[in-house]
PDB file of N, CA, C and O in Angstrom, chain B, residues numbered from 101:
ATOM      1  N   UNK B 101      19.732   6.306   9.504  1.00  0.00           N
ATOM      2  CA  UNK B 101      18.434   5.707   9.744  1.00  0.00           C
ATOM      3  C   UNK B 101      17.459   6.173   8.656  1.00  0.00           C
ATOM      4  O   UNK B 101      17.409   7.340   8.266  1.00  0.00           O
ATOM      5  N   UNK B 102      16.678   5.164   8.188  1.00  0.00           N
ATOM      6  CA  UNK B 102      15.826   5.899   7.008  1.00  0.00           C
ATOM      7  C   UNK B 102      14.267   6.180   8.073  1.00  0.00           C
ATOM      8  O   UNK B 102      13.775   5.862   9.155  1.00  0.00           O
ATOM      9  N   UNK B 103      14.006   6.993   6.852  1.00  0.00           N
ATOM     10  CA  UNK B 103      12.521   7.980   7.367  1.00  0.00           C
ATOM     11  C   UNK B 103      12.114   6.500   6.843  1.00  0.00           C
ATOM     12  O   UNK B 103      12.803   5.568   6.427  1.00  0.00           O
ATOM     13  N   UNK B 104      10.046   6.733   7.119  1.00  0.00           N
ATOM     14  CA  UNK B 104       8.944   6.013   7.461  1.00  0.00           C
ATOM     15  C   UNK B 104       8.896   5.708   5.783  1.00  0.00           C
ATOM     16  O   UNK B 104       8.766   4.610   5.242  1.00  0.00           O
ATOM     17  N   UNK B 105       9.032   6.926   5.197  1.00  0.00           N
ATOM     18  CA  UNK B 105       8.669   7.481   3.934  1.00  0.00           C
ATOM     19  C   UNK B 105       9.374   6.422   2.737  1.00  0.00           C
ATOM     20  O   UNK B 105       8.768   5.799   1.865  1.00  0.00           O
ATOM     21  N   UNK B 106      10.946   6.444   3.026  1.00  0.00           N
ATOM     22  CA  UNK B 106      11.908   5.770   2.523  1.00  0.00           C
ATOM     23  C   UNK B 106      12.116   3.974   3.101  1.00  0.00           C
ATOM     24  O   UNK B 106      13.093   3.300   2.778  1.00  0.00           O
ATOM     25  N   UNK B 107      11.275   3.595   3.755  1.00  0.00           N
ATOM     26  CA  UNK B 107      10.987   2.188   4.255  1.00  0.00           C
ATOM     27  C   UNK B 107      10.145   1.814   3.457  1.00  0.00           C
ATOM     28  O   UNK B 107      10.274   0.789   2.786  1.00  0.00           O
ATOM     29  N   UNK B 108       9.245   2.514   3.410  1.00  0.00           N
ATOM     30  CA  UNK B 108       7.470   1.866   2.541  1.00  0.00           C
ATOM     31  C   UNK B 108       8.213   1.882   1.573  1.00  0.00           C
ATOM     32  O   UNK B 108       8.507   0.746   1.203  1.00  0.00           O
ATOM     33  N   UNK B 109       8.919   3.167   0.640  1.00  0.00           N
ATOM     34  CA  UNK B 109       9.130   3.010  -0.543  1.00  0.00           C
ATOM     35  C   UNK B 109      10.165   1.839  -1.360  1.00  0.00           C
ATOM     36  O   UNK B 109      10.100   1.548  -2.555  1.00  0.00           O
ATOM     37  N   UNK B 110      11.347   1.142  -0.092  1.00  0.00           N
ATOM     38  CA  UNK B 110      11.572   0.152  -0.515  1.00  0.00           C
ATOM     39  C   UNK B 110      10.833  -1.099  -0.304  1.00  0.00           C
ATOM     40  O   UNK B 110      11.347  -2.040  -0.910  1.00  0.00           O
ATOM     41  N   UNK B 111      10.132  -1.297   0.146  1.00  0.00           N
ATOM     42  CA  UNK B 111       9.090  -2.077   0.475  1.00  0.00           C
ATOM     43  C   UNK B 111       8.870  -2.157  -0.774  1.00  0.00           C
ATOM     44  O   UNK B 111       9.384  -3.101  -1.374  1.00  0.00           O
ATOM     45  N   UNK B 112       7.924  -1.049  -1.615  1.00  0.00           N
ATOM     46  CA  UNK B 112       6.946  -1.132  -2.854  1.00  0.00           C
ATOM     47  C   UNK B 112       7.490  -1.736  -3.241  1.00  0.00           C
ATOM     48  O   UNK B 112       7.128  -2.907  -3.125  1.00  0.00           O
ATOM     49  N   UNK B 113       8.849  -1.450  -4.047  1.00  0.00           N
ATOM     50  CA  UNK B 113       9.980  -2.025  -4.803  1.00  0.00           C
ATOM     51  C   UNK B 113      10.458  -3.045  -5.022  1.00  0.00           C
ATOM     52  O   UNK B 113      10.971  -3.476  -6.056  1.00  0.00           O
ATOM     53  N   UNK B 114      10.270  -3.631  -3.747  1.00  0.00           N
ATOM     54  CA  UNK B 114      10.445  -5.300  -4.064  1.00  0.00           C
ATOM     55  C   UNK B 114       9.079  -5.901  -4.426  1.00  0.00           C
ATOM     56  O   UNK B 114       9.040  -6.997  -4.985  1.00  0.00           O
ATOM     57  N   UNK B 115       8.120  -5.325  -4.172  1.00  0.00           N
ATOM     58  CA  UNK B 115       6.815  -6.058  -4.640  1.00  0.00           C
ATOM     59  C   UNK B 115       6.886  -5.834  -6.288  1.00  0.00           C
ATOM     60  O   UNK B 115       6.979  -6.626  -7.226  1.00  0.00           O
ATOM     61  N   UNK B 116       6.802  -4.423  -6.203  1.00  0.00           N
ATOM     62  CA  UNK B 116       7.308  -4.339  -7.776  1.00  0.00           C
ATOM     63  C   UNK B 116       8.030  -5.518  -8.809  1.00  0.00           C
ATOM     64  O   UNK B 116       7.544  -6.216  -9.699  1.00  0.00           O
ATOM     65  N   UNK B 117       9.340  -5.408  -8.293  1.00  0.00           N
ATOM     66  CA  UNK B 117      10.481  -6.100  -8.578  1.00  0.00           C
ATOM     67  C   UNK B 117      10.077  -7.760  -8.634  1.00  0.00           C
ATOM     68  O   UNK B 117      10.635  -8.528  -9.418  1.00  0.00           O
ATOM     69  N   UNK B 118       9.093  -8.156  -7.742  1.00  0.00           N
ATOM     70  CA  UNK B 118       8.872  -9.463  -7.195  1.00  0.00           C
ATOM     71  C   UNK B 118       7.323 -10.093  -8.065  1.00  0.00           C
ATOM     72  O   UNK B 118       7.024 -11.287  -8.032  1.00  0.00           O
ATOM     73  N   UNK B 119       6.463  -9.012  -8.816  1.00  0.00           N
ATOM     74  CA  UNK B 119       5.815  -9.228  -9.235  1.00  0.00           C
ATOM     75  C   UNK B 119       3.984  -9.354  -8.299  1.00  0.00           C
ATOM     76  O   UNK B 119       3.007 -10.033  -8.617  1.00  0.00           O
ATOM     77  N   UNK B 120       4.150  -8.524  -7.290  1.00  0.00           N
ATOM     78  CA  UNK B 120       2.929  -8.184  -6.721  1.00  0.00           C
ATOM     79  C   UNK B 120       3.378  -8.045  -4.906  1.00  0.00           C
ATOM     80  O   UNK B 120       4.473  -8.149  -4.352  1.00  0.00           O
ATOM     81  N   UNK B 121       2.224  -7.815  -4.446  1.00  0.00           N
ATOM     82  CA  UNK B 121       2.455  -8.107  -2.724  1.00  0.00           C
ATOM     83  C   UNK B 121       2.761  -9.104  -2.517  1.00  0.00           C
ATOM     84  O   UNK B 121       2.882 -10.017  -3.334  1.00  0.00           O
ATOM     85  N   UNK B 122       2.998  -9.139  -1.083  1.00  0.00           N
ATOM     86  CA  UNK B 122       2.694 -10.787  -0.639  1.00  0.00           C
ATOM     87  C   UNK B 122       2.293 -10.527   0.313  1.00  0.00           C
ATOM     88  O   UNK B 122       2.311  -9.447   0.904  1.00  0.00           O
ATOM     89  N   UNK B 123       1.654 -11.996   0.737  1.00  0.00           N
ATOM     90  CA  UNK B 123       0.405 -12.709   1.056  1.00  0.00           C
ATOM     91  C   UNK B 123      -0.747 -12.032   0.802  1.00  0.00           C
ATOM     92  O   UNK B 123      -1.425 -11.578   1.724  1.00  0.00           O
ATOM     93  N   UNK B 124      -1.015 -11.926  -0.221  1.00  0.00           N
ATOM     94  CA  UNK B 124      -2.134 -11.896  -1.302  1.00  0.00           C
ATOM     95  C   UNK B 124      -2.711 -12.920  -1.768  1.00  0.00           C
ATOM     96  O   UNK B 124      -2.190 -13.136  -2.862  1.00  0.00           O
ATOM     97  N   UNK B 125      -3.822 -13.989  -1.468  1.00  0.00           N
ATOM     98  CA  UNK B 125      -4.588 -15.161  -1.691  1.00  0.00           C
ATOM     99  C   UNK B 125      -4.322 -15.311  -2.952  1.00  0.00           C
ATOM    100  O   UNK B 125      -3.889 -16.411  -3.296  1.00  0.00           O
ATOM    101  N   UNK B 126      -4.477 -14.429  -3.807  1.00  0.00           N
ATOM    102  CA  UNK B 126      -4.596 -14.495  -5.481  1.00  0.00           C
ATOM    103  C   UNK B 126      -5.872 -14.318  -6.009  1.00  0.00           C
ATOM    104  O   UNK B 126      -6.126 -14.526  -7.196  1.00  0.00           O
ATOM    105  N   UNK B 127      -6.991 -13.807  -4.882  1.00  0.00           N
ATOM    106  CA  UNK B 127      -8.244 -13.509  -5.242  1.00  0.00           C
ATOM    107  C   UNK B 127      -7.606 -11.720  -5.227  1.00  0.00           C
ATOM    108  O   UNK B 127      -6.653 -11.134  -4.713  1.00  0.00           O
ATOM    109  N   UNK B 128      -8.959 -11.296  -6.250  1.00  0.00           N
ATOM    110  CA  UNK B 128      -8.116  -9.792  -7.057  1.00  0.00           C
ATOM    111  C   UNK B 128      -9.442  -8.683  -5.953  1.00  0.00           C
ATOM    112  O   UNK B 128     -10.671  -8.712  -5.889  1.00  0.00           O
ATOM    113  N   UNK B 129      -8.354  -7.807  -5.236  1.00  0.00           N
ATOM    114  CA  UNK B 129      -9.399  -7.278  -3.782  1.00  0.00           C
ATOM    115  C   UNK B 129      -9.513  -6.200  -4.700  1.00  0.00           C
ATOM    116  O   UNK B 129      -9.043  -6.452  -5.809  1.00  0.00           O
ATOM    117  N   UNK B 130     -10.021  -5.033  -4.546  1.00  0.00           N
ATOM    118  CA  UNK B 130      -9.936  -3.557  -5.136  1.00  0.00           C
ATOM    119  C   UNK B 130      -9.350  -2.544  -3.839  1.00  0.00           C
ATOM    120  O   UNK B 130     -10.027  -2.433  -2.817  1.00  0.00           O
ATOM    121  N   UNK B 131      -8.222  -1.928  -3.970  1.00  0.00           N
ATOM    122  CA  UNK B 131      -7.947  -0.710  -2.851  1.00  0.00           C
ATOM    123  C   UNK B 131      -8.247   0.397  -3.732  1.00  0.00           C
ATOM    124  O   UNK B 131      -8.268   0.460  -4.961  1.00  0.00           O
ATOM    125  N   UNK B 132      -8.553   1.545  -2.534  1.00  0.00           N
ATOM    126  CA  UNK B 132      -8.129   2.853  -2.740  1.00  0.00           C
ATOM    127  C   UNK B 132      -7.379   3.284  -2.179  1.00  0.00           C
ATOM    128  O   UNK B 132      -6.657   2.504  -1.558  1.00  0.00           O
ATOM    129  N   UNK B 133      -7.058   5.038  -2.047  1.00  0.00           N
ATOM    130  CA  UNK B 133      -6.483   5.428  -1.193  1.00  0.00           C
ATOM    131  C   UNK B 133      -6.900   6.986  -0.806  1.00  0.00           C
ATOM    132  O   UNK B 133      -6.920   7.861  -1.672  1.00  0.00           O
ATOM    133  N   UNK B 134      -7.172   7.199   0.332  1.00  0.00           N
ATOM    134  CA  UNK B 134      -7.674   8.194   1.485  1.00  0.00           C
ATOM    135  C   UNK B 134      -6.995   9.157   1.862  1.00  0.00           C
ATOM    136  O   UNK B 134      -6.157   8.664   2.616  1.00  0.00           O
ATOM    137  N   UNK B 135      -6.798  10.488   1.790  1.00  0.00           N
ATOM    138  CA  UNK B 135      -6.052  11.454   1.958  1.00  0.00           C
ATOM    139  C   UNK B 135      -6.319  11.777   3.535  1.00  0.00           C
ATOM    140  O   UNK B 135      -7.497  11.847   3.885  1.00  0.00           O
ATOM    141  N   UNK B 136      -5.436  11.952   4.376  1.00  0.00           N
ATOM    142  CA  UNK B 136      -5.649  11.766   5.824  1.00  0.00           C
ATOM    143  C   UNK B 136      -5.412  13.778   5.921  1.00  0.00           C
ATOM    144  O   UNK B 136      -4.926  14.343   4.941  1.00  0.00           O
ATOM    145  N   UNK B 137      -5.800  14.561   7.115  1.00  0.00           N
ATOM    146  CA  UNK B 137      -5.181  15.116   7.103  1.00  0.00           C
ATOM    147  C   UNK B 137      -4.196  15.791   7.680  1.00  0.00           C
ATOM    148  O   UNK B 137      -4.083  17.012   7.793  1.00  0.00           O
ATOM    149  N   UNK B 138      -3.407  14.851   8.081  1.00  0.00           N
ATOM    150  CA  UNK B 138      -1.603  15.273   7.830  1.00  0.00           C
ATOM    151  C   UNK B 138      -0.868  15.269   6.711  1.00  0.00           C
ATOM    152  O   UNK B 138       0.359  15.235   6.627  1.00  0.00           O
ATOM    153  N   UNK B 139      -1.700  15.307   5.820  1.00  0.00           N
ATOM    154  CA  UNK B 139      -1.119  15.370   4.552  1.00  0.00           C
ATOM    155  C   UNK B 139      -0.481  13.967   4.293  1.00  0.00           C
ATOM    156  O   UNK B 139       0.590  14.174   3.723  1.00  0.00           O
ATOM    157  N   UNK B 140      -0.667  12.727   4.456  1.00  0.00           N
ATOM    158  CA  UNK B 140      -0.716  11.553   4.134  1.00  0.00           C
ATOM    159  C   UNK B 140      -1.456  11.036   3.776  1.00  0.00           C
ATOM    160  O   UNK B 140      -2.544  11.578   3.971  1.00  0.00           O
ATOM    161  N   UNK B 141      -1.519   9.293   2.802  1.00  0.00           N
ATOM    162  CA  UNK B 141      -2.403   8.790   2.589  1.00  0.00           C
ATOM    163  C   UNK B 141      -2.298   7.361   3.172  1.00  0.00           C
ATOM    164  O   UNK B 141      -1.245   6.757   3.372  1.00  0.00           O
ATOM    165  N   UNK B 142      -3.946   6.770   3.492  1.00  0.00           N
ATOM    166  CA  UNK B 142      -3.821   5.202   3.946  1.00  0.00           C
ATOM    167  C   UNK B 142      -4.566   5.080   2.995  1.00  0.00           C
ATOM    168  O   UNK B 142      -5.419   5.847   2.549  1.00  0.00           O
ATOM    169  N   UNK B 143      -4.011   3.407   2.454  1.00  0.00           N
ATOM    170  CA  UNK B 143      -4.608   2.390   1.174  1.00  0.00           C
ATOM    171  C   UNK B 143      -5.508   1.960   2.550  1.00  0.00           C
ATOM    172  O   UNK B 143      -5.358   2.012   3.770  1.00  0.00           O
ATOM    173  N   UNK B 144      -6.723   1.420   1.408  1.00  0.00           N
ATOM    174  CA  UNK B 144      -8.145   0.779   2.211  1.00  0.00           C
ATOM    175  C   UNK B 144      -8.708  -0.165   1.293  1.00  0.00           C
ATOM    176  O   UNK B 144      -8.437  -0.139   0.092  1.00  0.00           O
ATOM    177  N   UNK B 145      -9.381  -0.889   1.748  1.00  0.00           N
ATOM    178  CA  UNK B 145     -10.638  -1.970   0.610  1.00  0.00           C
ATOM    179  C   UNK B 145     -11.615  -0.923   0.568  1.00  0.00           C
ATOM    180  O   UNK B 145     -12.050  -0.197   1.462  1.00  0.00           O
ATOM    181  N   UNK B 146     -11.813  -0.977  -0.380  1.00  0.00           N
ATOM    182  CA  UNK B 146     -12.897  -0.405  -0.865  1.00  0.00           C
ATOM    183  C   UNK B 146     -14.333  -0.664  -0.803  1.00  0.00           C
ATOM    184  O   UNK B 146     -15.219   0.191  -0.839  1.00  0.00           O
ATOM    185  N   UNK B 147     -14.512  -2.267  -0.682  1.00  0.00           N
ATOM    186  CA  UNK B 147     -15.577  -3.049   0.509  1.00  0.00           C
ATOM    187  C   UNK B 147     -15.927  -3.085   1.462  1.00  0.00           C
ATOM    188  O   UNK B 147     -17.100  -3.218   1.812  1.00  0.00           O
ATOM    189  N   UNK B 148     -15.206  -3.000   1.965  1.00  0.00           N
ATOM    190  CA  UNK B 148     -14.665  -3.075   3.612  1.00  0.00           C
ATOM    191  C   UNK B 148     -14.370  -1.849   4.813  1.00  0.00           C
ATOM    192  O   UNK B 148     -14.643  -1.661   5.998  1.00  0.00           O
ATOM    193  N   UNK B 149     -13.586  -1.110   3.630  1.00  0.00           N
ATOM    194  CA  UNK B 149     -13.339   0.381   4.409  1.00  0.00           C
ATOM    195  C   UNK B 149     -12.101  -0.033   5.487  1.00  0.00           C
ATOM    196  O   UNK B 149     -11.388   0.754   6.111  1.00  0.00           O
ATOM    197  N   UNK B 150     -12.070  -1.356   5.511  1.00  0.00           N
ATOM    198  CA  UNK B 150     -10.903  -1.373   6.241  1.00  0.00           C
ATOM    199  C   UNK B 150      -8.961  -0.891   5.633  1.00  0.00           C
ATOM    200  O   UNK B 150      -8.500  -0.984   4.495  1.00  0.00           O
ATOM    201  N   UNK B 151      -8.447  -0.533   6.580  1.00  0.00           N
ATOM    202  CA  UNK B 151      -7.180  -0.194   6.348  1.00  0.00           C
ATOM    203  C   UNK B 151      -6.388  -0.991   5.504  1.00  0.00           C
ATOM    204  O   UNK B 151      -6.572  -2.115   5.969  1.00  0.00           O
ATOM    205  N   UNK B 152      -5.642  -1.104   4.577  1.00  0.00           N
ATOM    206  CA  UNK B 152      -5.039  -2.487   4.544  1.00  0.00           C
ATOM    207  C   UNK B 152      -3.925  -2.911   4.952  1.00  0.00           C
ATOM    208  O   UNK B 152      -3.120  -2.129   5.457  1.00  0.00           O
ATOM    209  N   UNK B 153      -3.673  -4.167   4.820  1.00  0.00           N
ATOM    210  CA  UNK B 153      -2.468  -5.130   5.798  1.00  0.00           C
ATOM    211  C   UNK B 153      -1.912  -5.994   4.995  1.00  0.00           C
ATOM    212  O   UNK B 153      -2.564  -6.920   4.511  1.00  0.00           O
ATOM    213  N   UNK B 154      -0.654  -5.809   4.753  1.00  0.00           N
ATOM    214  CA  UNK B 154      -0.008  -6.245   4.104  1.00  0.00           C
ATOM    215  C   UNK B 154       1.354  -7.214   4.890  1.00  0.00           C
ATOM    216  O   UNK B 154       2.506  -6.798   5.016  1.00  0.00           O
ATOM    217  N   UNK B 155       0.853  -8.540   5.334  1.00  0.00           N
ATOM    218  CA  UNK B 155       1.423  -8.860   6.482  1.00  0.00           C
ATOM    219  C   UNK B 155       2.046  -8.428   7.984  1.00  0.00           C
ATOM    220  O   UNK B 155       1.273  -8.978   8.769  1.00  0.00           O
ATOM    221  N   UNK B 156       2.738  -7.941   8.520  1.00  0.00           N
ATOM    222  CA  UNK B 156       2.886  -7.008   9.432  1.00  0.00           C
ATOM    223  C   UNK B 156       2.043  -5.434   8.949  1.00  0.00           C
ATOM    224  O   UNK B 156       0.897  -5.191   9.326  1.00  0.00           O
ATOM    225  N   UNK B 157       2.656  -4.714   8.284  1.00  0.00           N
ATOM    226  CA  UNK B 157       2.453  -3.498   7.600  1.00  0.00           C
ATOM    227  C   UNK B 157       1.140  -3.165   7.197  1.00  0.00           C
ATOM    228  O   UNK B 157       0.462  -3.610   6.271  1.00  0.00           O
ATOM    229  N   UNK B 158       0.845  -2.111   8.245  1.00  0.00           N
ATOM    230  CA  UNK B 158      -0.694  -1.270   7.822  1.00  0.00           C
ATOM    231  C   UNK B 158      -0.450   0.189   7.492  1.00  0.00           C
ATOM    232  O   UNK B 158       0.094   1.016   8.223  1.00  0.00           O
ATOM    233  N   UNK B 159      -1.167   0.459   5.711  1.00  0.00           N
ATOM    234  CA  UNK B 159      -0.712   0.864   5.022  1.00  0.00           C
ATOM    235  C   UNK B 159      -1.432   1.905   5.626  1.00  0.00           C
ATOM    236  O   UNK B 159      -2.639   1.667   5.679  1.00  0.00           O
ATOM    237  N   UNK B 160      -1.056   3.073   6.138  1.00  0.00           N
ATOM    238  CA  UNK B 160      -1.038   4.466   7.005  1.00  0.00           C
ATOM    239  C   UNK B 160       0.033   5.231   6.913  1.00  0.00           C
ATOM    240  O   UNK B 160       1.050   4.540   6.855  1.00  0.00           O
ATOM    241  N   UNK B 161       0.270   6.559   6.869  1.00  0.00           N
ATOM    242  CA  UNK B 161       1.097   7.448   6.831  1.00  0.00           C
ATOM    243  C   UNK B 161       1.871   7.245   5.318  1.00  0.00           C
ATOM    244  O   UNK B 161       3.045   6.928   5.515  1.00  0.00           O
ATOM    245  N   UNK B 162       1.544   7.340   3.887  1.00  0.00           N
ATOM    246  CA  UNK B 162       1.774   7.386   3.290  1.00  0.00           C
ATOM    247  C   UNK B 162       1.992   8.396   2.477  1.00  0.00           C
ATOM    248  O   UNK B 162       1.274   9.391   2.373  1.00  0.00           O
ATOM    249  N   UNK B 163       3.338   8.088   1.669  1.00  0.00           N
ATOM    250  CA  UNK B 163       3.372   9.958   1.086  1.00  0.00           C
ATOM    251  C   UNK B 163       2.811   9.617  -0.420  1.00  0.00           C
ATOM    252  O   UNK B 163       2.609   8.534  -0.970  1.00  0.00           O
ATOM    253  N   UNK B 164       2.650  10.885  -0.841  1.00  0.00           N
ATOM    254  CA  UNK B 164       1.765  10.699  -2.272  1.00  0.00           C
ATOM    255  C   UNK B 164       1.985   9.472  -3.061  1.00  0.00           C
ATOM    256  O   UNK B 164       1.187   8.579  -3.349  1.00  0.00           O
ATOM    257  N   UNK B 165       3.641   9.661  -3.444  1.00  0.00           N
ATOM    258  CA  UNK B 165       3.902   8.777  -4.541  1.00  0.00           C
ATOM    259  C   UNK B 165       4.283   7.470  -4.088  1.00  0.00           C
ATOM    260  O   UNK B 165       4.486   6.535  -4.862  1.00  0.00           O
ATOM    261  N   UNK B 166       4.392   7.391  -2.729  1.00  0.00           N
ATOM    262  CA  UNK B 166       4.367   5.670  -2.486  1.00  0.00           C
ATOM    263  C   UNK B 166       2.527   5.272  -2.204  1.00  0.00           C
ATOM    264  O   UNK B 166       1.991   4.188  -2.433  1.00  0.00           O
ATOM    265  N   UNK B 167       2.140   6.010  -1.881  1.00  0.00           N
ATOM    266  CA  UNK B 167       0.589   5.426  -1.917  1.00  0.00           C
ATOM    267  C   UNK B 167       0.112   5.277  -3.484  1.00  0.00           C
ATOM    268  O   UNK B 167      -0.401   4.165  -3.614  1.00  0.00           O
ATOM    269  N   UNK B 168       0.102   6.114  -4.890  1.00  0.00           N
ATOM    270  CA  UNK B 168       0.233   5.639  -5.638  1.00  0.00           C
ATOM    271  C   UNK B 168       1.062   4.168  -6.466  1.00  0.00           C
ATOM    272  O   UNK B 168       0.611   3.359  -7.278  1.00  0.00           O
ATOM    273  N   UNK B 169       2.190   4.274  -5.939  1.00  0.00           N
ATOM    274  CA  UNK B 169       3.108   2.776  -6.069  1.00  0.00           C
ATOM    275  C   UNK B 169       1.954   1.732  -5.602  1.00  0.00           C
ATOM    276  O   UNK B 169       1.125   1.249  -6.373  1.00  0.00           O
ATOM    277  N   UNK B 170       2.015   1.545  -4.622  1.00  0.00           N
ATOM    278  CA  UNK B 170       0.911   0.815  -3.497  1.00  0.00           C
ATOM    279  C   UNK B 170      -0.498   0.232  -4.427  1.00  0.00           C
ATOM    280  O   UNK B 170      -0.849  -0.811  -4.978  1.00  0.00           O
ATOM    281  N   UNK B 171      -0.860   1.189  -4.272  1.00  0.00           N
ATOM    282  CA  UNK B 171      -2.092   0.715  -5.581  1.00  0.00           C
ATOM    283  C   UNK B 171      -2.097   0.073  -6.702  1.00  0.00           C
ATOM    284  O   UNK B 171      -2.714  -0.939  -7.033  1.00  0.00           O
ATOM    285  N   UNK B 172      -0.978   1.075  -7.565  1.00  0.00           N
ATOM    286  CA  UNK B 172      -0.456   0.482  -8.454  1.00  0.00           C
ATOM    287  C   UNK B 172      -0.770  -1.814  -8.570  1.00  0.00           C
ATOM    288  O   UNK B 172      -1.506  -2.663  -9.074  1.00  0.00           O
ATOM    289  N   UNK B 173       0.661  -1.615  -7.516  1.00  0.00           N
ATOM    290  CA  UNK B 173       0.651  -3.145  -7.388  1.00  0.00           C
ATOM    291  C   UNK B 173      -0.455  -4.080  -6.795  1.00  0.00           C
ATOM    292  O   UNK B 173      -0.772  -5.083  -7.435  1.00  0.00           O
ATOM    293  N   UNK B 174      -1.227  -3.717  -5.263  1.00  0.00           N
ATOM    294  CA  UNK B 174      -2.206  -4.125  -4.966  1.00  0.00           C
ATOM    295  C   UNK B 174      -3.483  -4.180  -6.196  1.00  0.00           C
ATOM    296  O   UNK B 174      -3.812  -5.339  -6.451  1.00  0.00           O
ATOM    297  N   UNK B 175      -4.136  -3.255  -6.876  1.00  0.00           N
ATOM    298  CA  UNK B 175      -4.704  -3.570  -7.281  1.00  0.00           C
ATOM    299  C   UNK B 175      -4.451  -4.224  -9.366  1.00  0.00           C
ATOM    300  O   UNK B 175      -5.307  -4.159 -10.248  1.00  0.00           O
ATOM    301  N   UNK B 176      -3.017  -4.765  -9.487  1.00  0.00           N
ATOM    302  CA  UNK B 176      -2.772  -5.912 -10.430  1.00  0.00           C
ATOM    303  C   UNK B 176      -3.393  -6.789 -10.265  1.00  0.00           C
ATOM    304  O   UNK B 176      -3.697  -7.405  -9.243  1.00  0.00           O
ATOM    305  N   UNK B 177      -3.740  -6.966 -11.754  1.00  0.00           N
ATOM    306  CA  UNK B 177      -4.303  -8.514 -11.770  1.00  0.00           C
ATOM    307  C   UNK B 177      -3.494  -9.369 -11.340  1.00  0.00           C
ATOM    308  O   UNK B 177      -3.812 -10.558 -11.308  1.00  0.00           O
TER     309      UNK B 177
END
């Protein structure tokens, strides 16, 4: 069974791989990301302050380097 950790991170990967998120309008949002403390991070709008949602998936409990990935791609042109 994979950890939480190793799900998101194939997740990123195909966005990666796929050339951005999806369902993303194609209007360009700005995220950050929020150091929680359990030592995780959640991606957020930066407008909004809301969490973000990436069709099912609300980006919470994130470990360093997939919340960096995350950004990465969310905030591509």
């Amino acid at each position: 069974m994979k950890s939480k950790h190793e799900e998101h991170a194939l997740a990123i990967s195909a966005w990666e791989s796929e050339g951005g998120a999806p369902d993303r309008s194609g209007r360009l949002y700005q995220y950050g990301r929020r150091f929680e403390g359990d030592g995780t991070y959640t991606i957020y709008h930066v407008f909004t302050g809301e969490v973000a949602r990436i069709g099912s998936w609300t980006m919470e409990g994130l470990s360093p380097k997939n919340a960096a990935r995350a950004l990465r791609v969310l905030n591509a042109p």
